[in-house]
C-alpha positions in Angstrom: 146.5 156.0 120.6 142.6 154.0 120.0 140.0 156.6 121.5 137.5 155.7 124.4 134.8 154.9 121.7 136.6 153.1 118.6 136.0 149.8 120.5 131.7 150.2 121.4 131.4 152.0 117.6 132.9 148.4 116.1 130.4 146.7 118.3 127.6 148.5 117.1 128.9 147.5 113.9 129.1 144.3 114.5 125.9 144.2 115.9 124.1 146.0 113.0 126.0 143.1 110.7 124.8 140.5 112.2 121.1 141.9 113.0 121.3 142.3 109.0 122.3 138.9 107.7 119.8 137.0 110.4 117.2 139.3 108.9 117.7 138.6 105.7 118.0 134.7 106.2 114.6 134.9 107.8 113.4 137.2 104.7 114.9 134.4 102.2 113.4 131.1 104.0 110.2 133.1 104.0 110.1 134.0 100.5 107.9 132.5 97.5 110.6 131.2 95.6 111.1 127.7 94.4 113.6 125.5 97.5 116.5 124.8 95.1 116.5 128.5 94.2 116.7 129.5 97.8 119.0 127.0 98.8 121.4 128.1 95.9 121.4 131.9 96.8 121.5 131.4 100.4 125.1 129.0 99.9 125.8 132.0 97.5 125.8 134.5 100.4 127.3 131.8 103.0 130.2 131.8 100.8 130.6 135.7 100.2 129.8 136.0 103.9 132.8 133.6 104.9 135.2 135.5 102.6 133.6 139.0 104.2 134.5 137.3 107.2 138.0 136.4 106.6 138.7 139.5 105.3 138.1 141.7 108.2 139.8 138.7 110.3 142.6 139.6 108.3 142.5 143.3 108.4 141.7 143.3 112.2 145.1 141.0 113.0 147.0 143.7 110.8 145.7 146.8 112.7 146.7 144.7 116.1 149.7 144.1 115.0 150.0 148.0 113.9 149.0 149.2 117.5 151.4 146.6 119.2 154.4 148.1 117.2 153.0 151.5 117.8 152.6 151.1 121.6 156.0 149.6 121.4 158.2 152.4 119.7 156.5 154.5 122.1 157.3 152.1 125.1 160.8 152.6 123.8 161.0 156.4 123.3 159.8 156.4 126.7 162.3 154.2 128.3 165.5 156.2 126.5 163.9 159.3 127.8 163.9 158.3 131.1 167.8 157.3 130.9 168.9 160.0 129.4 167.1 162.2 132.3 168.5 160.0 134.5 171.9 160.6 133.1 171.7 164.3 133.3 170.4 164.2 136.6 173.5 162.3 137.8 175.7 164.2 136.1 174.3 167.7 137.7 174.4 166.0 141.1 178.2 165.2 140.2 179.1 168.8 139.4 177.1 170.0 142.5 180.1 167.8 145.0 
């Protein structure tokens, strides 16, 4: 079962990302190197960014998908619990007549 914090600690995260690659896109487009230089490295990071991206795209649909089959074996377990309490219940109340 996710904690009450696991979901505000990823948006730090996220946050401190993001802060990081806008800071160092300012950082490049201010720098003293040559435009065709700067161009090339900032495509360069564009590119590993987009593949960083899909990545954790990828390993976030595969934890969802974890948590829904979690929270759905345990939905489950719950449910034959209840029946078979049930059951006994309406079997002592038989032998009780």
């Amino acid at each position: 079962m996710a904690r009450d914090g696991e979901g505000t600690s990823g948006a730090v995260l996220l946050a401190f990302v993001l802060g990081a690659v806008a800071g160092a896109a300012v950082a490049l487009l201010w720098a003293p190197a040559a435009g065709g230089e700067t161009r090339k490295f900032l495509k360069d990071q564009a590119r590993d960014g987009k593949d960083k991206a899909v990545q954790a795209a990828r390993q976030g649909r595969e934890f969802v998908e974890r948590q829904r089959e979690h929270l759905t074996a345990a939905i489950d377990r719950g449910r034959e619990a209840y029946h078979r309490a049930r059951e006994r219940d309406q079997e002592t109340a038989g032998e009780e007549v």
